[in-house]
PyMOL CGO cylinders between C-alpha atoms (Angstrom):
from pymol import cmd
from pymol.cgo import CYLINDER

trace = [
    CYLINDER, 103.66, 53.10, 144.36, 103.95, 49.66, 145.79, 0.3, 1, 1, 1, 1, 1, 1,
    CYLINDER, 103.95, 49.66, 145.79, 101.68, 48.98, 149.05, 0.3, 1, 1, 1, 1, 1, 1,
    CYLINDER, 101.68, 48.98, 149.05, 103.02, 46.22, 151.39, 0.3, 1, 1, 1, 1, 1, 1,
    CYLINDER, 103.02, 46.22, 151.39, 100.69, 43.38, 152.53, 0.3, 1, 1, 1, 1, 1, 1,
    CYLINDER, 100.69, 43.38, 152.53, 101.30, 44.32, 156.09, 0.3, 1, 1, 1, 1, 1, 1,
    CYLINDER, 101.30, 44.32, 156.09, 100.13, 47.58, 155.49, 0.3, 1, 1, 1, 1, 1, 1,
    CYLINDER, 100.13, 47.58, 155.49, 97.14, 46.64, 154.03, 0.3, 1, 1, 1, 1, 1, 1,
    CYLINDER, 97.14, 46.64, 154.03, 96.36, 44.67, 156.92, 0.3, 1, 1, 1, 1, 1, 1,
    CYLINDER, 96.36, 44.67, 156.92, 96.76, 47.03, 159.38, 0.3, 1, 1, 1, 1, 1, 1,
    CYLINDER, 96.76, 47.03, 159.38, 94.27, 49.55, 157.32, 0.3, 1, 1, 1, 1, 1, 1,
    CYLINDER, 94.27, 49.55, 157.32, 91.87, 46.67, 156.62, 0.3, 1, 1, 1, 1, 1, 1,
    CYLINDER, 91.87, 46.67, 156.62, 92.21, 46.15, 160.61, 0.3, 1, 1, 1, 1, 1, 1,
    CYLINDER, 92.21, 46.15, 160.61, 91.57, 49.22, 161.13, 0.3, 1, 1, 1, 1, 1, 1,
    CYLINDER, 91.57, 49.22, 161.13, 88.86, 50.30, 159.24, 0.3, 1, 1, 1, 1, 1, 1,
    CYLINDER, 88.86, 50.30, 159.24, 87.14, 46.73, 160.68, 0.3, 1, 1, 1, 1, 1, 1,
    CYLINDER, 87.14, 46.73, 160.68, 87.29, 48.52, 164.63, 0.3, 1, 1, 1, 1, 1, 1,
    CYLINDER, 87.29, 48.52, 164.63, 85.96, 51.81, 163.35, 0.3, 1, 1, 1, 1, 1, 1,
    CYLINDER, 85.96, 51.81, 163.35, 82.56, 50.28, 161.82, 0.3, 1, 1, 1, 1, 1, 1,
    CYLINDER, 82.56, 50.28, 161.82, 82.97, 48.15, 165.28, 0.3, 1, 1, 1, 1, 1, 1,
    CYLINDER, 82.97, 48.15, 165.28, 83.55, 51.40, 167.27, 0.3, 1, 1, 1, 1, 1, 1,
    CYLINDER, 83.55, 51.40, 167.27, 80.26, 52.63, 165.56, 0.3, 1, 1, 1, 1, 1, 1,
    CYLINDER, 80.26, 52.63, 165.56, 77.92, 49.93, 166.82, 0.3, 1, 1, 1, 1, 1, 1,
    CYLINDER, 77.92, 49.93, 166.82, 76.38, 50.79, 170.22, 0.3, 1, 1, 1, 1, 1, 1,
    CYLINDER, 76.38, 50.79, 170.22, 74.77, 49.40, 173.56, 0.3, 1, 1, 1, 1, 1, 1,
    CYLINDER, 74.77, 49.40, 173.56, 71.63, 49.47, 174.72, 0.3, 1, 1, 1, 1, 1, 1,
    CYLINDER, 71.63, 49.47, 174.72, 70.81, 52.23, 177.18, 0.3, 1, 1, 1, 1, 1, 1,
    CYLINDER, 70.81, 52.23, 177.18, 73.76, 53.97, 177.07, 0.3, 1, 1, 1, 1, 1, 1,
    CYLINDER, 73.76, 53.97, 177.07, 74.29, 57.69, 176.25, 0.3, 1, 1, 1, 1, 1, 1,
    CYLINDER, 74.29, 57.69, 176.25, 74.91, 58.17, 172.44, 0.3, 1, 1, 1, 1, 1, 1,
    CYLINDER, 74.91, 58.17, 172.44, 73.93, 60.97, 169.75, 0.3, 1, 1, 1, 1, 1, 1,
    CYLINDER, 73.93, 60.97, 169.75, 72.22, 59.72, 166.82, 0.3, 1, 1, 1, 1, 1, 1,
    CYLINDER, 72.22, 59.72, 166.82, 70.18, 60.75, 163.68, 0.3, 1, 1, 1, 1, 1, 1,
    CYLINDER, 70.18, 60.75, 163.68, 67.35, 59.86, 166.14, 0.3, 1, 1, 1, 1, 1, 1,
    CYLINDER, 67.35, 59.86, 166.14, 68.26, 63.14, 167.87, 0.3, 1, 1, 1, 1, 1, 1,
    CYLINDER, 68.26, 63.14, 167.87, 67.69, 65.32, 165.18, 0.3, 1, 1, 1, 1, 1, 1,
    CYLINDER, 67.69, 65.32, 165.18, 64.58, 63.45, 163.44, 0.3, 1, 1, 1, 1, 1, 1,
    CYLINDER, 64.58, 63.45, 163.44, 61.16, 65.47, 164.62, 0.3, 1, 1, 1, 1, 1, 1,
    CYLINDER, 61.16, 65.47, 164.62, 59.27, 64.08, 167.45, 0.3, 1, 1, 1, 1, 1, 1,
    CYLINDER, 59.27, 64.08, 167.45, 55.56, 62.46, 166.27, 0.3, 1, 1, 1, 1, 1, 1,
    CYLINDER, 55.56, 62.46, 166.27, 54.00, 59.41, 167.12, 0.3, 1, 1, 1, 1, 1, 1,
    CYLINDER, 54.00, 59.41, 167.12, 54.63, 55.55, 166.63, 0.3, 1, 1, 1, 1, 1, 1,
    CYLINDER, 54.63, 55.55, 166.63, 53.82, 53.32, 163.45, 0.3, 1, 1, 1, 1, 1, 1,
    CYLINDER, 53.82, 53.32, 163.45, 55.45, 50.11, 163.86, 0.3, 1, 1, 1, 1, 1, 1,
    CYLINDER, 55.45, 50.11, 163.86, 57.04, 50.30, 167.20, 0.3, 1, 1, 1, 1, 1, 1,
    CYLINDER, 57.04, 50.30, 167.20, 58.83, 52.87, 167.48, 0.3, 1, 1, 1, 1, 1, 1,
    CYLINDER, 58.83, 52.87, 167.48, 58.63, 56.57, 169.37, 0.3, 1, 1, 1, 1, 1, 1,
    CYLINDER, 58.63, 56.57, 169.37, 60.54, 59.17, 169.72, 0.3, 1, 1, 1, 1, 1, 1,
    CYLINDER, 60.54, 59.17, 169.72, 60.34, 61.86, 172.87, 0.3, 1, 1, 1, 1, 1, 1,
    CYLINDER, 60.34, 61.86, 172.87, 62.37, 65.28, 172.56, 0.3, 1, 1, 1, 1, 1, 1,
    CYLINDER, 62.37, 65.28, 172.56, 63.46, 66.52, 176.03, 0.3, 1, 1, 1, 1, 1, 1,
    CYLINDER, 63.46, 66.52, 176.03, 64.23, 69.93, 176.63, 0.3, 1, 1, 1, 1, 1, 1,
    CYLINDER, 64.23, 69.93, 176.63, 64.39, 72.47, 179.56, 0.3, 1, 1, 1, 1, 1, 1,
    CYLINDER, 64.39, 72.47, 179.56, 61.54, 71.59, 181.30, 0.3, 1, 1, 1, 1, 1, 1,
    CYLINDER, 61.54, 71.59, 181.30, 59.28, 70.10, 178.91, 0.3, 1, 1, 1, 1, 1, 1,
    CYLINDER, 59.28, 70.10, 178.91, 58.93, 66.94, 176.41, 0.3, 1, 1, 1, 1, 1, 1,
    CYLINDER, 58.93, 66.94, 176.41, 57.76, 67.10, 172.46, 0.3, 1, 1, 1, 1, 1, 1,
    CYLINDER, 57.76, 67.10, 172.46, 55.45, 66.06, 171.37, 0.3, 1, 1, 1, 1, 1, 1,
    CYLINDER, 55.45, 66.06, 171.37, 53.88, 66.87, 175.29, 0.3, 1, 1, 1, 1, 1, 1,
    CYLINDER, 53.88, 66.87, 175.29, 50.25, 64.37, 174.20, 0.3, 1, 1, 1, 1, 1, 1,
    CYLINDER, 50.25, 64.37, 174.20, 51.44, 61.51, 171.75, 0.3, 1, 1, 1, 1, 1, 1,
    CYLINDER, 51.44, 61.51, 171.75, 49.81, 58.09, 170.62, 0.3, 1, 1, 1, 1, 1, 1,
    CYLINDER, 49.81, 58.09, 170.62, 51.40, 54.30, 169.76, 0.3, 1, 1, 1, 1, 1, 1,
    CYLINDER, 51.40, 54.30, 169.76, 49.86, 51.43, 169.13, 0.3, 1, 1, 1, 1, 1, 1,
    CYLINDER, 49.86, 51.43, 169.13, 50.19, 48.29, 172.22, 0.3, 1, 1, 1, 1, 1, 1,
    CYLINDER, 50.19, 48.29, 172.22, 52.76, 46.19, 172.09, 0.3, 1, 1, 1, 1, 1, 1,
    CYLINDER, 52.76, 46.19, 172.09, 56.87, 46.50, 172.59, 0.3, 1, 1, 1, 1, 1, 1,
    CYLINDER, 56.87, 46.50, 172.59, 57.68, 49.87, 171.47, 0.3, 1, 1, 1, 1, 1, 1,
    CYLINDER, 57.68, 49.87, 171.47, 61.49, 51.52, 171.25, 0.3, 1, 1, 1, 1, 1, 1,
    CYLINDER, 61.49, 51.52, 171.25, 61.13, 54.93, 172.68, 0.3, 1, 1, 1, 1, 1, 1,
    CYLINDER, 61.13, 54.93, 172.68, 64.10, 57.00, 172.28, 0.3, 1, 1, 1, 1, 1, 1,
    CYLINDER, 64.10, 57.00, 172.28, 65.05, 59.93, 174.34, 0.3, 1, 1, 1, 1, 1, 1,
    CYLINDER, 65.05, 59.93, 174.34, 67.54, 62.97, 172.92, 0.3, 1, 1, 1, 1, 1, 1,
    CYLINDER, 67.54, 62.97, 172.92, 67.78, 65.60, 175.29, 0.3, 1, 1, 1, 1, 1, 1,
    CYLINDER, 67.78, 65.60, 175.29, 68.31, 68.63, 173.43, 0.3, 1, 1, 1, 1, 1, 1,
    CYLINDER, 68.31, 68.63, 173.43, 68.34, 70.94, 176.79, 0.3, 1, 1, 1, 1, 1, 1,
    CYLINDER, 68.34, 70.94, 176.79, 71.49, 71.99, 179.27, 0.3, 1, 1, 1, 1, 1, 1,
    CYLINDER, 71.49, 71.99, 179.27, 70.34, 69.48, 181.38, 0.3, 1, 1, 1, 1, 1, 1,
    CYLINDER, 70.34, 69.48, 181.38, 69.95, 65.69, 182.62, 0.3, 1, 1, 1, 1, 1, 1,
    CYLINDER, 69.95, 65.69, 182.62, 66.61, 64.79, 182.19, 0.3, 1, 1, 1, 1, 1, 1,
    CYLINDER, 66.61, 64.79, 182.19, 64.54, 61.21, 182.29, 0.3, 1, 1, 1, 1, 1, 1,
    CYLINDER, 64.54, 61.21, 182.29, 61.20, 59.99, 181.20, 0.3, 1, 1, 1, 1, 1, 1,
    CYLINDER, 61.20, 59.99, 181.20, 58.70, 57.87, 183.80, 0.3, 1, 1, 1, 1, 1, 1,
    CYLINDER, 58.70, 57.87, 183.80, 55.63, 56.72, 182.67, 0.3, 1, 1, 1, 1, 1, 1,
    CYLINDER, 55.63, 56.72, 182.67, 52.80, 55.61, 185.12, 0.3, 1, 1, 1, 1, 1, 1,
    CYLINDER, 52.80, 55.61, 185.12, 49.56, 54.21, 184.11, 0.3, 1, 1, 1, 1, 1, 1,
    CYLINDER, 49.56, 54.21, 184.11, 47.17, 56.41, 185.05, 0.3, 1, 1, 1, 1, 1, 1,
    CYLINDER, 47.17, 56.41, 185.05, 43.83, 58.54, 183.98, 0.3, 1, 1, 1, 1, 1, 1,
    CYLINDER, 43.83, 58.54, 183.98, 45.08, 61.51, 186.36, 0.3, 1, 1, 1, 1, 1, 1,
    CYLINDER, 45.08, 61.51, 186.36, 45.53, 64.40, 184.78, 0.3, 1, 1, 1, 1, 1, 1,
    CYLINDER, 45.53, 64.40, 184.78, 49.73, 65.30, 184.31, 0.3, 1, 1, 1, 1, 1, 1,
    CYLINDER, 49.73, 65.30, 184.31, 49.72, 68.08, 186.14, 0.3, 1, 1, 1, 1, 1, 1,
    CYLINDER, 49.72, 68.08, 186.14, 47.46, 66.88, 189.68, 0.3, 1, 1, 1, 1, 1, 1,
    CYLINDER, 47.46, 66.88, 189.68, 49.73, 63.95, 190.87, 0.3, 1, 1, 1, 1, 1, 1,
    CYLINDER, 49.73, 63.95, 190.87, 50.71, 63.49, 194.31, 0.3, 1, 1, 1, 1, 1, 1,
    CYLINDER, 50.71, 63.49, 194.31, 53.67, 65.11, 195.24, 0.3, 1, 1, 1, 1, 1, 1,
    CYLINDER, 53.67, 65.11, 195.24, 56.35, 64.79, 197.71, 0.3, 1, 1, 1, 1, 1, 1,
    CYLINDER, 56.35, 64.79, 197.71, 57.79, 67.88, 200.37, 0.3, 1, 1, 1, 1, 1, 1,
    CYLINDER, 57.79, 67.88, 200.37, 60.23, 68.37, 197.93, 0.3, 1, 1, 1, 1, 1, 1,
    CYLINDER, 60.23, 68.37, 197.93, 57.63, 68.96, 195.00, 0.3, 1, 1, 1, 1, 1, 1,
    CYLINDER, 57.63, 68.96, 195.00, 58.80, 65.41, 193.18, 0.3, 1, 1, 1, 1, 1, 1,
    CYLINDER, 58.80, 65.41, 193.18, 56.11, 63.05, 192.02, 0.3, 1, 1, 1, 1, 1, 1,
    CYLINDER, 56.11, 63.05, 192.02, 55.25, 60.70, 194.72, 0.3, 1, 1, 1, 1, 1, 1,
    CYLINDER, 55.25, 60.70, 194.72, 56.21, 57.23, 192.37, 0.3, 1, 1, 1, 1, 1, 1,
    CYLINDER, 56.21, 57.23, 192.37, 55.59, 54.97, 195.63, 0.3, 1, 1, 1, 1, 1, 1,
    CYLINDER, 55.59, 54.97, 195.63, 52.33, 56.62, 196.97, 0.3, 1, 1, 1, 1, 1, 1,
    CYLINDER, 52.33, 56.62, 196.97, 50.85, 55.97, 193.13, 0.3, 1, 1, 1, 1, 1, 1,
    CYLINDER, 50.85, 55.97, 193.13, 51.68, 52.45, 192.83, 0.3, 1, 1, 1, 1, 1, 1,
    CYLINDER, 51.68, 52.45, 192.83, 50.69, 51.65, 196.60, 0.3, 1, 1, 1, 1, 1, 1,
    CYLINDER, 50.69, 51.65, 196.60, 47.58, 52.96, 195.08, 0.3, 1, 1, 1, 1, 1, 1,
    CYLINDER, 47.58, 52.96, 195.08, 47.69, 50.29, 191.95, 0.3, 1, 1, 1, 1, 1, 1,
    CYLINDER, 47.69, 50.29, 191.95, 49.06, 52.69, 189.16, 0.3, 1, 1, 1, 1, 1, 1,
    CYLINDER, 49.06, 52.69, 189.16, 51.64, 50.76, 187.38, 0.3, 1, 1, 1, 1, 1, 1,
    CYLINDER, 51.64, 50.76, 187.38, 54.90, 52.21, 185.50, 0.3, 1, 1, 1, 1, 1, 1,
    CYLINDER, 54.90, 52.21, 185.50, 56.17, 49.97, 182.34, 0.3, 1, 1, 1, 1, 1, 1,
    CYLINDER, 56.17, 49.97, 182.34, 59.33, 51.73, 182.95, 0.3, 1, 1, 1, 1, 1, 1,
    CYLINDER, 59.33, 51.73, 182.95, 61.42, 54.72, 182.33, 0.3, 1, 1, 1, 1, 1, 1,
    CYLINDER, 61.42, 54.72, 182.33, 64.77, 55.94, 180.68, 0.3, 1, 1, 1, 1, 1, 1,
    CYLINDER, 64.77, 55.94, 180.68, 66.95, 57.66, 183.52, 0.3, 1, 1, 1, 1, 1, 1,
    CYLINDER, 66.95, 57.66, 183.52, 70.24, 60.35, 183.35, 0.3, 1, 1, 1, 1, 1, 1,
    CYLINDER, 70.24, 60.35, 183.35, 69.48, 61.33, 179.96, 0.3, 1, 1, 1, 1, 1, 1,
    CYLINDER, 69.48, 61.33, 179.96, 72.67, 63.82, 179.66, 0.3, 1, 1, 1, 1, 1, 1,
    CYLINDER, 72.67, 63.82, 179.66, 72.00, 67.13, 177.64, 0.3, 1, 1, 1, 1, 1, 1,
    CYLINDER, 72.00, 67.13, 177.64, 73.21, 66.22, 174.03, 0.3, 1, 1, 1, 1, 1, 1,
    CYLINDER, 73.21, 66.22, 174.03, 72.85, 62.37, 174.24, 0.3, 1, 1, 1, 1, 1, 1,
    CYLINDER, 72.85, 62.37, 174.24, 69.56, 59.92, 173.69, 0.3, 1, 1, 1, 1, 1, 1,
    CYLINDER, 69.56, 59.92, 173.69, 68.92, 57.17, 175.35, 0.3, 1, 1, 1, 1, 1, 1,
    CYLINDER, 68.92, 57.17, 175.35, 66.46, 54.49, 174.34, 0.3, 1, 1, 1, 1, 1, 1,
    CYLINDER, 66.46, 54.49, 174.34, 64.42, 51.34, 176.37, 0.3, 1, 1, 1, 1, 1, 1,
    CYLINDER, 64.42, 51.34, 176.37, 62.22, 48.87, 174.74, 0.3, 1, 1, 1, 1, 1, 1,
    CYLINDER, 62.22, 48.87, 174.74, 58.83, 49.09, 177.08, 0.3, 1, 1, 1, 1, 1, 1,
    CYLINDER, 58.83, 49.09, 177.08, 55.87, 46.66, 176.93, 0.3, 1, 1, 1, 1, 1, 1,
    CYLINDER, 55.87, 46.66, 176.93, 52.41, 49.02, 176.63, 0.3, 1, 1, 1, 1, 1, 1,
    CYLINDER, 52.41, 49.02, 176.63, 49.13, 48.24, 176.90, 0.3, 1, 1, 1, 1, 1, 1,
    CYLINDER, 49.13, 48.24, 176.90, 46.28, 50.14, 175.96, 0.3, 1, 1, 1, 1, 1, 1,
    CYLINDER, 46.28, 50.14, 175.96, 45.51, 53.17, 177.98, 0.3, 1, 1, 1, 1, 1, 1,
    CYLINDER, 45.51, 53.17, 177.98, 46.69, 56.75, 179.47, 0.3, 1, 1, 1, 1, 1, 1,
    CYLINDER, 46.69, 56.75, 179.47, 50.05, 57.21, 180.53, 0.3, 1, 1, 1, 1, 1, 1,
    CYLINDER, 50.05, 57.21, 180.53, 51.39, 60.10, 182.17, 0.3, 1, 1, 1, 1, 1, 1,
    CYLINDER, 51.39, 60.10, 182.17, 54.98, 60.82, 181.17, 0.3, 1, 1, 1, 1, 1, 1,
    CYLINDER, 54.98, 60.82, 181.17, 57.18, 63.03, 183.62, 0.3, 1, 1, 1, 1, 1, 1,
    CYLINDER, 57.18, 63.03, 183.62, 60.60, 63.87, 184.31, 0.3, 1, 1, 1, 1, 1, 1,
    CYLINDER, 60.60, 63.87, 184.31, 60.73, 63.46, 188.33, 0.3, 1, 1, 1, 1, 1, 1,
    CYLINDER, 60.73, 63.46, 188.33, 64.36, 64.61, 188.84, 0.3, 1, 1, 1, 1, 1, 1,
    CYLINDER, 64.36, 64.61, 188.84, 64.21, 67.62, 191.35, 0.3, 1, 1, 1, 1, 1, 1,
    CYLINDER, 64.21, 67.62, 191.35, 62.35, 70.52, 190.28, 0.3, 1, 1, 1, 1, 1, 1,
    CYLINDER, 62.35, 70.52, 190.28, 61.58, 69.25, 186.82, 0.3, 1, 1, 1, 1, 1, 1,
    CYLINDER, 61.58, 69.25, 186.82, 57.87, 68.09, 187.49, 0.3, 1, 1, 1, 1, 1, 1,
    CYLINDER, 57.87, 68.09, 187.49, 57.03, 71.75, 189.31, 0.3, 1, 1, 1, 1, 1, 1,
    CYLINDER, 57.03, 71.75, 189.31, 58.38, 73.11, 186.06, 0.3, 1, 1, 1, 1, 1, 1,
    CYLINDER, 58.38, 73.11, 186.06, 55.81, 71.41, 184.01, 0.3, 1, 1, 1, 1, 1, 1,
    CYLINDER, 55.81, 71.41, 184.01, 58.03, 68.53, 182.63, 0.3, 1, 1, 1, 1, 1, 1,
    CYLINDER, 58.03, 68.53, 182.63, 55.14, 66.18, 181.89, 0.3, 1, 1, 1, 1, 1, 1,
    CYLINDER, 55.14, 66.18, 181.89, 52.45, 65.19, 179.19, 0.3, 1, 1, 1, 1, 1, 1,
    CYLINDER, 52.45, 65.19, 179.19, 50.14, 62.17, 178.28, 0.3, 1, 1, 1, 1, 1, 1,
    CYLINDER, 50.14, 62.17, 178.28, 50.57, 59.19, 175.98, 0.3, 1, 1, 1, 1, 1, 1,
    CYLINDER, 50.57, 59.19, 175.98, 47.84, 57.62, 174.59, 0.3, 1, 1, 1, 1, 1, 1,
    CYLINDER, 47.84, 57.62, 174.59, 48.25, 53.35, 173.94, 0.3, 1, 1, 1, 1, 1, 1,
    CYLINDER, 48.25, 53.35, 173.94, 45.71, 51.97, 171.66, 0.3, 1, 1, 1, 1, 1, 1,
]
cmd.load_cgo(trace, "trace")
């Protein structure tokens, strides 16, 4: 069977937007290998946090300072983030709002400082940020309504 040249463009053309099509942004929603790889610490960098119904794995964690990637899958029903504030406070005494979220504004009035966080985590999808750490405690909660009550929170150690 003879193949036209046309046609072999088109499949070559093709092909090229599919390993295109696989390539994605930064912060957006996506499902990855990273979502099924285990939760543990950093070596190098890197860090990934499991978020499920009310909780994160690992909860206590460790990375070295410097940039690190921390990824996000959410393997619960549903939307989920991950703050992290600079802090020696225990995760589960912060100041809280009426409404029983963590009061972010009343901590850093108070000097504790957040590197940054990874919002709307949708259940099924990861999201990643690159965050600049420094050596200390961070507490890392989930502040969307109701979450933090639950227990959605845990430490992470920077050395």
């Amino acid at each position: 069977m003879r193949i036209s040249k046309t046609v072999m463009t088109v499949v070559g053309a093709g092909a090229s937007v599919l390993v295109f099509a696989g390539c994605g942004g930064g912060g957006s929603d996506s499902t990855s290998t990273e979502a099924q790889a285990p939760a543990q610490g950093a070596t190098g960098g890197a860090l990934t946090i499991g978020m499920s119904d009310y909780a994160f794995s690992p909860s206590d964690t460790t990375t070295k300072a410097g940039t690190v990637k921390i990824s996000t899958p959410n393997q619960g029903q549903l939307p989920h983030e991950l703050v992290l504030l600079k802090t020696d406070q225990s995760p589960n005494s912060l100041p809280t709002l009426s409404n029983g979220e963590v009061d972010e504004e009343g901590l850093e009035a108070k000097g504790v400082e957040s590197p940054g966080e990874i919002e709307d985590v949708n259940p099924g999808a990861t999201k990643s940020a690159s965050l600049k750490l420094t050596p200390g405690t961070y507490v890392m909660i989930c502040n969307l309504p109701g979450h933090y009550k639950q227990g959605m929170y845990g430490t992470l150690t920077v050395k």
